[in-house]
C-alpha positions as CSV (number, residue, x, y, z in Angstrom):
1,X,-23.4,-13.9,8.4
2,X,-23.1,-17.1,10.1
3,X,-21.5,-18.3,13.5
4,X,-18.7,-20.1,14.2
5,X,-17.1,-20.6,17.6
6,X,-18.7,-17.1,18.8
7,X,-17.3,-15.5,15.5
8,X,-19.4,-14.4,12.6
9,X,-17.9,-15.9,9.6
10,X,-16.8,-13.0,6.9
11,X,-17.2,-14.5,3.7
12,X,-15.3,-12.6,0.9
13,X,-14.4,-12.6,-2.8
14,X,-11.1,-12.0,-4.5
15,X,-10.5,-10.1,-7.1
16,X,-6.8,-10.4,-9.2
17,X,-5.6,-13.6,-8.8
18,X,-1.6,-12.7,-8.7
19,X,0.9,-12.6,-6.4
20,X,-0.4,-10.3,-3.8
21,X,-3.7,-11.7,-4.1
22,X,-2.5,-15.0,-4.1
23,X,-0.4,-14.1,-0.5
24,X,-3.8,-12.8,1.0
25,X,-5.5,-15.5,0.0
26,X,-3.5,-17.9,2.0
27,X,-3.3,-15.5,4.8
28,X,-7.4,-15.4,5.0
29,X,-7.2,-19.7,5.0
30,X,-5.1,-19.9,7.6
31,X,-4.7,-16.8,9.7
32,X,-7.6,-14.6,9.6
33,X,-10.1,-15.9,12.1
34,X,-13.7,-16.2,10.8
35,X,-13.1,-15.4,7.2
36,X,-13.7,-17.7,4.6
37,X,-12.3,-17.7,1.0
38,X,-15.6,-17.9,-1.6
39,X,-14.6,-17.2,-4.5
40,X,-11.6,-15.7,-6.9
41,X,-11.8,-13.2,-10.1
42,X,-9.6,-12.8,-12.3
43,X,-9.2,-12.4,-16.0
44,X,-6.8,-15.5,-16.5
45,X,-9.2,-17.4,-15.7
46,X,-6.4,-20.9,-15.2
47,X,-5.0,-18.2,-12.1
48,X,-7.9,-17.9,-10.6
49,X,-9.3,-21.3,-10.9
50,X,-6.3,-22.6,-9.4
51,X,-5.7,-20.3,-6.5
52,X,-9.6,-21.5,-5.7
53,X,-8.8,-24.5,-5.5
54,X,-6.0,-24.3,-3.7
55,X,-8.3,-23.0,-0.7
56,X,-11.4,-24.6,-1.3
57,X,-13.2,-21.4,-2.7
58,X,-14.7,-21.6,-6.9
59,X,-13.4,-19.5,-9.7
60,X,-16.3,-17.1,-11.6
61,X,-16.3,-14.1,-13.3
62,X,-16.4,-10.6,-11.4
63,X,-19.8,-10.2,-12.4
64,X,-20.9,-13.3,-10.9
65,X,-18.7,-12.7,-8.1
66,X,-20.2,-9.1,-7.3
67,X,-24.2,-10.5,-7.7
68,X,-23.4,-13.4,-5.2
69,X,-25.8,-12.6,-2.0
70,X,-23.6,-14.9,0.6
71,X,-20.4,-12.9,0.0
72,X,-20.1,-10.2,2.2
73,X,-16.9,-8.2,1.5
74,X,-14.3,-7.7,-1.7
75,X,-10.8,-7.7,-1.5
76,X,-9.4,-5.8,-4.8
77,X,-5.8,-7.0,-5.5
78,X,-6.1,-6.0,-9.1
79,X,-3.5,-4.1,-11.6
80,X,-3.8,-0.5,-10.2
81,X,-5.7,0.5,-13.3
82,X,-8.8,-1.1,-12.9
83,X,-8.5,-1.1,-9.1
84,X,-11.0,2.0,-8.7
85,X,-13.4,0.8,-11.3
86,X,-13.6,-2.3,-9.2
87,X,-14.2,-0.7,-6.1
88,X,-17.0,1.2,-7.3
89,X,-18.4,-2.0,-8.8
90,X,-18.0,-3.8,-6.1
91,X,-19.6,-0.7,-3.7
92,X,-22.6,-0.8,-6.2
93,X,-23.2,-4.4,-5.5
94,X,-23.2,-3.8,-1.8
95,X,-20.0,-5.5,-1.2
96,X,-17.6,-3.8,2.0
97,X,-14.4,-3.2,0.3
98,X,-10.7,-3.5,0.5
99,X,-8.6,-2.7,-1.6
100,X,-4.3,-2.8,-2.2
101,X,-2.6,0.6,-2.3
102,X,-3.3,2.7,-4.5
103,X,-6.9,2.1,-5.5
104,X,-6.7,4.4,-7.8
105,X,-4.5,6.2,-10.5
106,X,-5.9,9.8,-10.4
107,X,-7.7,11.9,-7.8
108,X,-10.2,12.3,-10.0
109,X,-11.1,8.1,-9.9
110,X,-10.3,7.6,-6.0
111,X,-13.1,10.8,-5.0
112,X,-15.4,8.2,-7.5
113,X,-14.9,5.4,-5.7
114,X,-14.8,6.9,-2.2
115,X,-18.1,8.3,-3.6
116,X,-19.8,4.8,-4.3
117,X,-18.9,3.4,-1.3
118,X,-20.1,6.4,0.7
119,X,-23.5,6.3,-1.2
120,X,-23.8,2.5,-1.1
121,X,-23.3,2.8,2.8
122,X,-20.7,0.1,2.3
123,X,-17.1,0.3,4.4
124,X,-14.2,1.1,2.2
125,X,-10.3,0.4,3.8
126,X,-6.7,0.8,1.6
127,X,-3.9,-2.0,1.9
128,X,-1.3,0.4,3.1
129,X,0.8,-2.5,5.4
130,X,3.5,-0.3,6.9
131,X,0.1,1.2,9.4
132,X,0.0,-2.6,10.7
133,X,3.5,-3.3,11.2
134,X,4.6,-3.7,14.8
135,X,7.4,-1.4,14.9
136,X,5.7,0.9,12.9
137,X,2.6,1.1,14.8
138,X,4.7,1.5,18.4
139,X,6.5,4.2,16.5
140,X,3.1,6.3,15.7
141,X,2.4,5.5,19.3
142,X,5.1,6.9,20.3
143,X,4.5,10.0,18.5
144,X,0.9,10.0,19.7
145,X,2.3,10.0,23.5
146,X,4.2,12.9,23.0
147,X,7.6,10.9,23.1
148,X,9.9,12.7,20.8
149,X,7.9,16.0,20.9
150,X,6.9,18.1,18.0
151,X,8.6,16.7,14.4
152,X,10.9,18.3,12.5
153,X,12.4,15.9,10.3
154,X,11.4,12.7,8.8
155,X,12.5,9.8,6.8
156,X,11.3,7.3,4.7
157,X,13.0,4.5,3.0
158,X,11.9,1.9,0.3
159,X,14.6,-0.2,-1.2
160,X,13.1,-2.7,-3.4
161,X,16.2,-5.8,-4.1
162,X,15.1,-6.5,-7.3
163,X,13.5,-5.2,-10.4
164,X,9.5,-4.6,-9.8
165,X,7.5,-8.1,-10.5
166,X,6.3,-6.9,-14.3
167,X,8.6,-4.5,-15.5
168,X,11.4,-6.6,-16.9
169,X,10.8,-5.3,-20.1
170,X,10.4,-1.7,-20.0
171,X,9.3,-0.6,-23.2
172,X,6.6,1.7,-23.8
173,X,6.2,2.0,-19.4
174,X,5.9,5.2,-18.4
175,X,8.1,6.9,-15.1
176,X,5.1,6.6,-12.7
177,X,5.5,3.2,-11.3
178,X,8.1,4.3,-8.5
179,X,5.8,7.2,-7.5
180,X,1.7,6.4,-7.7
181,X,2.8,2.4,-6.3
182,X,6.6,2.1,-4.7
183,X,6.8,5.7,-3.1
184,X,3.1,6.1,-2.1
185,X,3.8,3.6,0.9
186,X,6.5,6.3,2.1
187,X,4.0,9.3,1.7
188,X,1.0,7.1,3.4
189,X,3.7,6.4,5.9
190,X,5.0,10.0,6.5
191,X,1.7,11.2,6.3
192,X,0.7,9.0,9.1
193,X,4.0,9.8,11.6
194,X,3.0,13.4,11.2
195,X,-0.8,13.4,12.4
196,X,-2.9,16.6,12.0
197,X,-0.1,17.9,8.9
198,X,-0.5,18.4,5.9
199,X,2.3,18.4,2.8
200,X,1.9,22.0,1.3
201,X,5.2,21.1,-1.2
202,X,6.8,18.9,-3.3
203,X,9.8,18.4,-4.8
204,X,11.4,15.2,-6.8
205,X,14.6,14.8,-8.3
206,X,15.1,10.8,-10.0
207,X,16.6,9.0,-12.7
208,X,17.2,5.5,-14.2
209,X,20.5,4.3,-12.0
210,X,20.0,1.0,-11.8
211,X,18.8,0.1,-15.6
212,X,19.5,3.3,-17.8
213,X,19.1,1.8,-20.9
214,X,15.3,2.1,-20.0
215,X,15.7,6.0,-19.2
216,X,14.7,6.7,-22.9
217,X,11.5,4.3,-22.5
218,X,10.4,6.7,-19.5
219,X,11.1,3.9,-16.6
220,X,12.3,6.1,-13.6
221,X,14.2,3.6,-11.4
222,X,15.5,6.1,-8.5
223,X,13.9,9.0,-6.7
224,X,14.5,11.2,-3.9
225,X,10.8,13.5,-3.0
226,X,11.4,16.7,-0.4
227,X,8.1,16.8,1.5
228,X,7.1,20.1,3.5
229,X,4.4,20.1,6.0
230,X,2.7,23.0,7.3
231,X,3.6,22.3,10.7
232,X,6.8,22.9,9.2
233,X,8.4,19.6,9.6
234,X,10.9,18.6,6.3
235,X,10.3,14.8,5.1
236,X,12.2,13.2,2.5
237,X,10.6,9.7,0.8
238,X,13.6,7.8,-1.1
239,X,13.4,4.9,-3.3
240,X,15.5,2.7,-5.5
241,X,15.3,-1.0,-7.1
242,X,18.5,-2.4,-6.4
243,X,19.1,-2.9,-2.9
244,X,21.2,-5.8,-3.3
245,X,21.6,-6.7,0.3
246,X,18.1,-7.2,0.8
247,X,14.7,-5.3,1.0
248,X,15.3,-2.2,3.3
249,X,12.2,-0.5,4.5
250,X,12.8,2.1,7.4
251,X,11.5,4.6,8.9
252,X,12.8,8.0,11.3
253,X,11.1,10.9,12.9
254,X,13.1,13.6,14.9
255,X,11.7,16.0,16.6
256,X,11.9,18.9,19.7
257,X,12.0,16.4,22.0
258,X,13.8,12.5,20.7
259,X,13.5,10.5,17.6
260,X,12.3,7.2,17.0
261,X,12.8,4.6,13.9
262,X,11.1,2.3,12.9
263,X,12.2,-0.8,10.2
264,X,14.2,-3.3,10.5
265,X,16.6,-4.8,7.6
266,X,18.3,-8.4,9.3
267,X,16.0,-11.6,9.4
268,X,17.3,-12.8,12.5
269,X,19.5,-11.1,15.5
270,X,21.7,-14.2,14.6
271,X,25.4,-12.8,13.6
272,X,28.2,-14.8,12.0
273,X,31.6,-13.9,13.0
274,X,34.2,-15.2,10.2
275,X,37.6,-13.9,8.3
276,X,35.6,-12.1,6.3
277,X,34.1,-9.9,9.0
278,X,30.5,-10.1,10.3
279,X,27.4,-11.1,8.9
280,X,23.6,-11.4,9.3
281,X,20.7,-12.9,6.8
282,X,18.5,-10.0,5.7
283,X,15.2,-10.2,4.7
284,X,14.5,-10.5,1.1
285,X,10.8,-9.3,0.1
286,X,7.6,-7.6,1.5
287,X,6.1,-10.9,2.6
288,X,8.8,-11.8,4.9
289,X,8.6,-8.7,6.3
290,X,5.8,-7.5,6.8
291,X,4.1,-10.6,6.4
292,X,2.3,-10.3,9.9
293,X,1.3,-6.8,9.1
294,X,-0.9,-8.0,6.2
295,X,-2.3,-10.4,8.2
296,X,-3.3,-8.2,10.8
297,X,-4.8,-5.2,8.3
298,X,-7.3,-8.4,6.9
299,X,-8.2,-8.7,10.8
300,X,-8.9,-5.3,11.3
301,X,-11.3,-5.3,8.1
302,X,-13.1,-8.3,9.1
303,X,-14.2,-6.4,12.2
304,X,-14.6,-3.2,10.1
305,X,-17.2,-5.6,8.1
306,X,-18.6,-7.1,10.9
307,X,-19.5,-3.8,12.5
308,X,-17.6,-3.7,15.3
309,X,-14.7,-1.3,13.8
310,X,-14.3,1.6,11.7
311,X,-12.0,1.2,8.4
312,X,-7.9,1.7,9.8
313,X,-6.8,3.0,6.3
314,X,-9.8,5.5,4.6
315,X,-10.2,6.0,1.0
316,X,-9.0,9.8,2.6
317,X,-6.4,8.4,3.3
318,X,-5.5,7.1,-0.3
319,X,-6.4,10.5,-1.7
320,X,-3.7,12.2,0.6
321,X,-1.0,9.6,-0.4
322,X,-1.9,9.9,-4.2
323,X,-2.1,13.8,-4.3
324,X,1.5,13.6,-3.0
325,X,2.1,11.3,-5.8
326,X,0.8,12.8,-8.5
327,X,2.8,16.2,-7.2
328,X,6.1,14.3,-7.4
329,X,5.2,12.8,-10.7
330,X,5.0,16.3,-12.0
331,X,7.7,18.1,-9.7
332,X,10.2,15.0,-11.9
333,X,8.4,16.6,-14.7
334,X,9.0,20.2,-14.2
335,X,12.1,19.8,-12.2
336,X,10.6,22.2,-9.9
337,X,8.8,22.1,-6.4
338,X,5.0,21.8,-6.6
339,X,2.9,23.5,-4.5
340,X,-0.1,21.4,-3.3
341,X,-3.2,21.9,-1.1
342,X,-5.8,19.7,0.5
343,X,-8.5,21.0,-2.3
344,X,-6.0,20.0,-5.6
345,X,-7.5,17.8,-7.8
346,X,-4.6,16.5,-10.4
347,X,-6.4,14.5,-13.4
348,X,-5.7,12.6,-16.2
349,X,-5.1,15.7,-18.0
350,X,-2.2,16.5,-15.3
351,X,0.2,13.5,-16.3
């Protein structure tokens, strides 16, 4: 790595050229001190030629990318399908790697690719944001500190205000989309709020509320997942895709001793008093709000890369979040709880 100002310069490749990727690209531009853009992947290869350009960086082919000696790390923003593939790729090669929730679709692929990197010596860290968010982050503190005591019951929120980027047309999509990539934020984030627990069951109830002509397609649009821990602490992880008034993200621990939420839905503490009664702007997409947090989580991994840092966010801790998933997918299934442990291992052959 080279120098600048003091700073070893992290020079990394992009791979999925959309609109996550093409968010952290501008954030590792102009926010992330010593990282430099080198080059994006992607297979629409006009995408990523002209996010490249648009920061200075060339656009090649993931091979190319991967055998490039000067790049030192891999951010994987990537359709969750291919996103373990990638990392293994990319771990093979030599690359440190970061990748978006949930780097993987089964158990099965993320132990592969927490394999590769572990044999390839390389660092691997998981997008989850809500980790990075301020309030989020003083909430876990808080927890940590002994603040509201031992937790009994928890809460997690995700209300999306608009249909997911991609699934306009629902035909042929199958119900998972709300559990293994909306939800698994919640169960990361519950998870997280509850150190040292584990969830033992799980137990979904959902539908197609907001679009039910999709319901026959097998687009699940609303969900509700029970959580138990074996500290004995009840969770539930709610989502929907219609939260009209704007993107709602919260979330609430109670315990022996206090509670403490986290989340916040208004843009500004500005009010408007009128005839109508009062009103505030909300905040309308994950960008706006937690648009410092995934800032900060490229910050943390360009340390983790440099040396100085372990990963925040484990490939672990992607397993954990996934086995919940995978447990709700089939709890909706069954329409029954699920009994999980830390050992189960739910494959393609499970959904």
């Amino acid at each position: 790595m080279r120098t600048d100002h003091g700073l070893q310069v992290v020079r990394l490749g992009l791979l999925g050229a959309g609109r996550i990727g093409s968010m952290h690209a501008g954030n590792v531009a102009r926010r992330v001190p010593g990282a430099e853009l080198v080059a994006v992947a992607d297979p629409r290869v006009e995408a990523a030629r002209e996010l490249a350009d648009k920061y200075g960086a060339r656009a090649c082919g993931v091979d190319e990318l991967l055998a490039d000696p000067e790049i030192d790390a891999v951010l994987i923003t990537s359709i969750a399908a291919v996103q373990s593939e990638l990392i293994v790729r990319a771990a093979e090669a030599g690359k440190a790697v970061w990748s978006e929730k949930p780097a993987s679709l089964t158990v099965e692929e993320i132990d592969q690719a927490i394999a590769a990197t572990k044999a390839a010596g390389v660092p691997f860290q998981v997008g989850f944001n809500r980790r990075f968010a301020a309030d989020f982050a003083a909430a876990r503190a808080t927890i940590d500190a002994g603040g509201i005591g031992t937790p009994q019951l928890m809460r997690s929120i995700t209300r999306d205000p608009g249909w997911p980027a991609g699934l306009s047309n629902a035909g042929g999509v199958r119900p998972w989309t709300i559990f293994r990539e909306t939800l698994i934020h919640d169960f990361d984030t519950l998870l997280w709020l509850n150190p040292g627990a584990e969830v033992v069951e799980v137990y979904t109830r959902g539908d197609a509320l907001v679009a039910p002509q999709f319901k026959a397609d097998g687009l699940i649009d609303t969900a509700v997942v029970v959580l138990t821990f074996d500290n004995g602490a009840i969770a539930t992880a709610e989502a929907n895709f219609s939260a009209l008034y704007g993107y709602d993200v919260r979330g609430e621990v109670f315990g022996s001793k206090g509670m403490v939420v986290a989340g916040r839905l208004p843009s500004t503490t500005a009010v408007q008093y009128d005839a109508s009664g009062l009103h505030q702007q909300t905040m309308r997409s994950d960008e706006q709000m937690f648009g410092d947090a995934y800032v900060q989580e490229l910050v943390d991994f360009t340390e983790v890369v440099r040396g100085n840092a372990e990963p925040p966010v484990t490939g672990e801790d992607a397993r954990r979040a996934l086995t919940i998933a995978l447990a709700a997918m089939r709890s909706y299934e069954q329409h029954s709880p699920i009994q999980i442990t830390r050992n189960d291992r739910l494959t393609k052959e499970d959904i």
